[in-house]
MMTF fields as JSON, N, C-alpha, C and O atoms, coordinates in Angstrom:
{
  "mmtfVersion": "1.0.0",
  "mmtfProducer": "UNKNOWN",
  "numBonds": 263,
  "numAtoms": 264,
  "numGroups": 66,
  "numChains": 1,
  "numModels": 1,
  "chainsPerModel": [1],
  "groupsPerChain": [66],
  "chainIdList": ["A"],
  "bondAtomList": [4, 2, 8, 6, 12, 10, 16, 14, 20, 18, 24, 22, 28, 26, 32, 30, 36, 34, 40, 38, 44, 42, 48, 46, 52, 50, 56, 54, 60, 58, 64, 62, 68, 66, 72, 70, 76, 74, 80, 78, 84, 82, 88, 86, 92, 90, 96, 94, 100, 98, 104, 102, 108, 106, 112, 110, 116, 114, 120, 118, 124, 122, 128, 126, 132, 130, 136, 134, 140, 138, 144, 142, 148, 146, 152, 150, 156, 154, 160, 158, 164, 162, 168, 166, 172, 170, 176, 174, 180, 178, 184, 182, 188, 186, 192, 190, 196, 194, 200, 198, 204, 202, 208, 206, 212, 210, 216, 214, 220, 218, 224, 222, 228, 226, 232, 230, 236, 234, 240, 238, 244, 242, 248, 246, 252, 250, 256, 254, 260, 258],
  "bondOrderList": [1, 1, 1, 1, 1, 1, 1, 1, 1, 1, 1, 1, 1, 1, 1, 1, 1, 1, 1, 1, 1, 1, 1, 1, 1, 1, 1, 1, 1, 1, 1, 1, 1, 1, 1, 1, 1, 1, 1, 1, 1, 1, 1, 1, 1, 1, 1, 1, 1, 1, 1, 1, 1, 1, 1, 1, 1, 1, 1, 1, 1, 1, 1, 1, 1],
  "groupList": [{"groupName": "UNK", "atomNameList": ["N", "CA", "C", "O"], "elementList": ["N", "C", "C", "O"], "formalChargeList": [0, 0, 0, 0], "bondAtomList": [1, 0, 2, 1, 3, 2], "bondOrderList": [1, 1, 2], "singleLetterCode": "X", "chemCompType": "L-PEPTIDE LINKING"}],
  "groupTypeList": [0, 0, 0, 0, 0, 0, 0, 0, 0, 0, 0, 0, 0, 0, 0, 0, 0, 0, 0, 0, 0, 0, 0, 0, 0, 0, 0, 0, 0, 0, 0, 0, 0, 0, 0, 0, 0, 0, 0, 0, 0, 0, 0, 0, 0, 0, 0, 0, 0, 0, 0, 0, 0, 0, 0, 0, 0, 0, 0, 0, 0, 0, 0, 0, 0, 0],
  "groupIdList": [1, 2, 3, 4, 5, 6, 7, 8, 9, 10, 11, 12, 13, 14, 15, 16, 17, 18, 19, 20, 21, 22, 23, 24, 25, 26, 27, 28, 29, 30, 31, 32, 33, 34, 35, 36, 37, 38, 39, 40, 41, 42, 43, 44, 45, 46, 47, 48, 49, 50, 51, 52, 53, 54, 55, 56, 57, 58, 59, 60, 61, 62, 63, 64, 65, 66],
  "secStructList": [7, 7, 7, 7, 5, 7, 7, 2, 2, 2, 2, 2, 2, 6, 6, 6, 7, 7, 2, 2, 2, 2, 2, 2, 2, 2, 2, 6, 6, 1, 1, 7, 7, 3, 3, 1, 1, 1, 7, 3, 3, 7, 5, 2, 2, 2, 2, 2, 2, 2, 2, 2, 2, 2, 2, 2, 2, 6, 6, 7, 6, 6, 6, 6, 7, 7],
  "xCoordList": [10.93, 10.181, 10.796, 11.323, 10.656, 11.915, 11.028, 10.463, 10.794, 9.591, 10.523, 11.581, 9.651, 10.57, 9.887, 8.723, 11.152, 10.642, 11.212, 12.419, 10.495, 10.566, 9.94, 8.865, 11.268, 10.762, 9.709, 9.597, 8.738, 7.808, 7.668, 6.769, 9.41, 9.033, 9.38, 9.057, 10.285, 10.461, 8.766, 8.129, 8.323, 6.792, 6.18, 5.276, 6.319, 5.78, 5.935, 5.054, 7.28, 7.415, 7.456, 7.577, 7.355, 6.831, 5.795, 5.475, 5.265, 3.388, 2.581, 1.372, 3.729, 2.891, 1.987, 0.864, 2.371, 1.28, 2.2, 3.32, 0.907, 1.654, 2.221, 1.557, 3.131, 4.419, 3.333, 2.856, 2.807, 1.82, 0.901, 0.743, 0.355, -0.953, -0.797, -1.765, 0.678, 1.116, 1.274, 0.841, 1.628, 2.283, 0.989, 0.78, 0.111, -0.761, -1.907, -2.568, -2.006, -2.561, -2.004, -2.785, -0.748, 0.179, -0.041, -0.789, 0.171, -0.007, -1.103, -1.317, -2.138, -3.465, -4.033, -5.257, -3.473, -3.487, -4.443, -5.132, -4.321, -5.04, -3.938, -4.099, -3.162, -2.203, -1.47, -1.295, -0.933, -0.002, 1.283, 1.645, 2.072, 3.568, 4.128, 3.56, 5.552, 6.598, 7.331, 8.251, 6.731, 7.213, 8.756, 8.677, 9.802, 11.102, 11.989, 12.647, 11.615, 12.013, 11.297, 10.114, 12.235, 11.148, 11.605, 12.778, 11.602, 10.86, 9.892, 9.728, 8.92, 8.02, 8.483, 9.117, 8.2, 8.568, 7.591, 6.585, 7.412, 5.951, 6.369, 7.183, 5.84, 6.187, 5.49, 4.284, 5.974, 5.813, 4.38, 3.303, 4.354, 3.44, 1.513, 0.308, 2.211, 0.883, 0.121, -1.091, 1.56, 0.887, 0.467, -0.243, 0.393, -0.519, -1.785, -2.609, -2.042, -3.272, -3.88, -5.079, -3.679, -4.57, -4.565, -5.763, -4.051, -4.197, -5.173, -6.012, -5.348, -6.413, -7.443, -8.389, -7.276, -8.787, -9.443, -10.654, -8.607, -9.266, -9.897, -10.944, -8.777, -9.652, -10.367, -10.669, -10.968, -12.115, -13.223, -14.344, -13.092, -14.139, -14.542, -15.535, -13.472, -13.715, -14.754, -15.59, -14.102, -14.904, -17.005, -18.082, -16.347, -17.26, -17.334, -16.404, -17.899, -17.653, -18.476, -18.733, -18.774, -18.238, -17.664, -17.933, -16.646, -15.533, -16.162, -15.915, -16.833, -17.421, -18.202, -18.268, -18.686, -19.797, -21.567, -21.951, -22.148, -23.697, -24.261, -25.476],
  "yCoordList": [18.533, 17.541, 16.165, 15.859, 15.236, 14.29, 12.96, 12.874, 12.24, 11.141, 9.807, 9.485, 9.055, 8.29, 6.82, 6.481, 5.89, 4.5, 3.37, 3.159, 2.619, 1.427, 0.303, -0.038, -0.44, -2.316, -2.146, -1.38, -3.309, -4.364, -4.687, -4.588, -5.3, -5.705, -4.749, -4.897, -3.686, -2.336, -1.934, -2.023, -1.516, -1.181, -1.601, -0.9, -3.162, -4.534, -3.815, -3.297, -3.9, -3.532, -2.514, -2.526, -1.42, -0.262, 0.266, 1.109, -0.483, -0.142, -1.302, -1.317, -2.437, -3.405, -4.061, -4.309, -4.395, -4.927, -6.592, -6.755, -7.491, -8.574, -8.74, -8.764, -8.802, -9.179, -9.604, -8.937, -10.959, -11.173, -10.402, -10.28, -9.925, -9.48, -8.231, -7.614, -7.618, -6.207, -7.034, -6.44, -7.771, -8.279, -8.354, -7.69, -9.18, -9.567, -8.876, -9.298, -7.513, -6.236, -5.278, -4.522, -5.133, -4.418, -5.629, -5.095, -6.565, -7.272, -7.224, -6.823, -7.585, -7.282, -6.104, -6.107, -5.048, -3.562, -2.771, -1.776, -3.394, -2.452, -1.471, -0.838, -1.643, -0.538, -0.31, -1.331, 0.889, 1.583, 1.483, 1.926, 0.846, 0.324, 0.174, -0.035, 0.247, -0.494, -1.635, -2.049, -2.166, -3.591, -3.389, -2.783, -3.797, -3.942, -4.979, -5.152, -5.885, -7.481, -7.787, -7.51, -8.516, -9.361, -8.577, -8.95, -7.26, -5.896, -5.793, -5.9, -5.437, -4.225, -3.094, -3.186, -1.991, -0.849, -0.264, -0.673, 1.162, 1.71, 3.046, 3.048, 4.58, 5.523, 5.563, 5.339, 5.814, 5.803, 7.177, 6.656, 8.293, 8.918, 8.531, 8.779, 8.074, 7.223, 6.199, 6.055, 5.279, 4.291, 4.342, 3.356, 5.324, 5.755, 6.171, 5.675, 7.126, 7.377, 6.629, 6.839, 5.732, 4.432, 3.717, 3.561, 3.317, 2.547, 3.241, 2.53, 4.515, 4.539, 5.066, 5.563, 4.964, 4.988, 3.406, 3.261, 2.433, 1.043, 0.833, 0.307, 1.494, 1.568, 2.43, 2.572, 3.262, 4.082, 2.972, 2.915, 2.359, 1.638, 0.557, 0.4, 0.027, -1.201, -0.896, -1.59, 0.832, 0.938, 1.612, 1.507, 2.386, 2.998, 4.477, 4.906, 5.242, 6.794, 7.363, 8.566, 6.874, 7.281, 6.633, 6.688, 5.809, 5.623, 4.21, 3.788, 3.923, 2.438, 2.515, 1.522, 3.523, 4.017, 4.093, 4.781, 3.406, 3.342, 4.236, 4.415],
  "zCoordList": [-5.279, -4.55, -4.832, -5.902, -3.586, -3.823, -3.868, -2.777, -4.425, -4.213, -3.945, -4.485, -2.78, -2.037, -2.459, -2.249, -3.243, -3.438, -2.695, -2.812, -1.948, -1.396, -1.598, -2.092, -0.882, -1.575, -0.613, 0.344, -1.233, -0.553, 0.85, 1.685, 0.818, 2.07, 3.772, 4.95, 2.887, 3.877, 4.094, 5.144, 2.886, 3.398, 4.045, 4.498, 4.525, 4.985, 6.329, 7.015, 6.556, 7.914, 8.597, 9.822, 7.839, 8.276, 8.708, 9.546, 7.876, 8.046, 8.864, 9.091, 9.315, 9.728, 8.989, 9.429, 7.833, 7.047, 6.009, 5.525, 6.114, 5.946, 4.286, 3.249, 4.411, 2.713, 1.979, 1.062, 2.425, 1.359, 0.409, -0.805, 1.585, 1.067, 0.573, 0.127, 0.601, 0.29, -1.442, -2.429, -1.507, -3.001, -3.73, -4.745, -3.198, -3.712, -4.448, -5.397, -3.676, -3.955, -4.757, -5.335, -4.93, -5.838, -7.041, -7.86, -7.359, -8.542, -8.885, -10.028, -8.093, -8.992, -8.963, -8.829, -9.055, -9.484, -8.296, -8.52, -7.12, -6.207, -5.184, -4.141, -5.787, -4.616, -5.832, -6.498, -6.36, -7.236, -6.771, -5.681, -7.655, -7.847, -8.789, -9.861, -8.631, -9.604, -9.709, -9.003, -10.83, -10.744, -11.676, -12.745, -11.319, -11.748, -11.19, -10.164, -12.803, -12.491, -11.387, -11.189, -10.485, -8.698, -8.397, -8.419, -7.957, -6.97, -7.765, -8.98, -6.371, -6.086, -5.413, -4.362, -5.968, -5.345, -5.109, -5.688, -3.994, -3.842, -3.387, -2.463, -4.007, -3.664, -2.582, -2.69, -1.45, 0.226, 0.46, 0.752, 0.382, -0.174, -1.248, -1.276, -1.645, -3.064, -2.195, -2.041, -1.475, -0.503, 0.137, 0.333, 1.053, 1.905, 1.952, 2.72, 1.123, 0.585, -0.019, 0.165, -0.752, -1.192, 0.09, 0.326, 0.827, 2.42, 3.029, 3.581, 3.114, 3.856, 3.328, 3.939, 1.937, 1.162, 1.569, 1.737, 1.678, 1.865, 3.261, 3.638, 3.938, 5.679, 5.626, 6.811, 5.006, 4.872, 3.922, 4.427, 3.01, 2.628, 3.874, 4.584, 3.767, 5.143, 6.564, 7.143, 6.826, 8.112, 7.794, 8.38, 6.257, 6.219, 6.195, 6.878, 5.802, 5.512, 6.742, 6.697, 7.476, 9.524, 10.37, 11.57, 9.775, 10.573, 11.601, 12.73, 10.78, 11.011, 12.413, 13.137, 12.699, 13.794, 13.1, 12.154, 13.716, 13.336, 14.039, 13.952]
}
C-alpha cells in the first residue's frame, strides 16, 4: 500500500480549497499533517476523510435538511 504525500498548496488546488485556510487548520491541529521545515504535507487519503467529517458537522448529520 503506497500512501500519497502532498504539499499544501497542490491540495489547495485540488480540492479547491483556499491555501490559507488549508494552513491554518493543519497548524492548529485540525487537519492531520506533516510539518517539515516550511512544508506542509498531507496524506491525500487522511485528508479527505477529515474534510468531510467537517462538511458533515457543518451541514449536520442529515445533510443539512430539516
Amino acid at each position: 500500500m503506497e500512501n500519497s504525500l502532498m504539499p499544501l498548496k497542490y491540495a489547495a488546488r485540488k480540492y479547491k480549497l483556499p491555501p490559507d485556510w488549508l494552513e491554518s487548520e493543519a497548524k492548529s491541529g485540525n487537519l492531520s499533517c506533516l510539518i517539515a521545515g516550511t512544508q506542509i504535507l498531507f496524506e491525500e487519503k487522511l485528508l479527505l476523510r477529515e474534510l468531510a467529517k467537517k462538511v458533515g458537522k457543518q451541514t449536520g448529520a442529515n445533510g443539512g435538511r430539516r
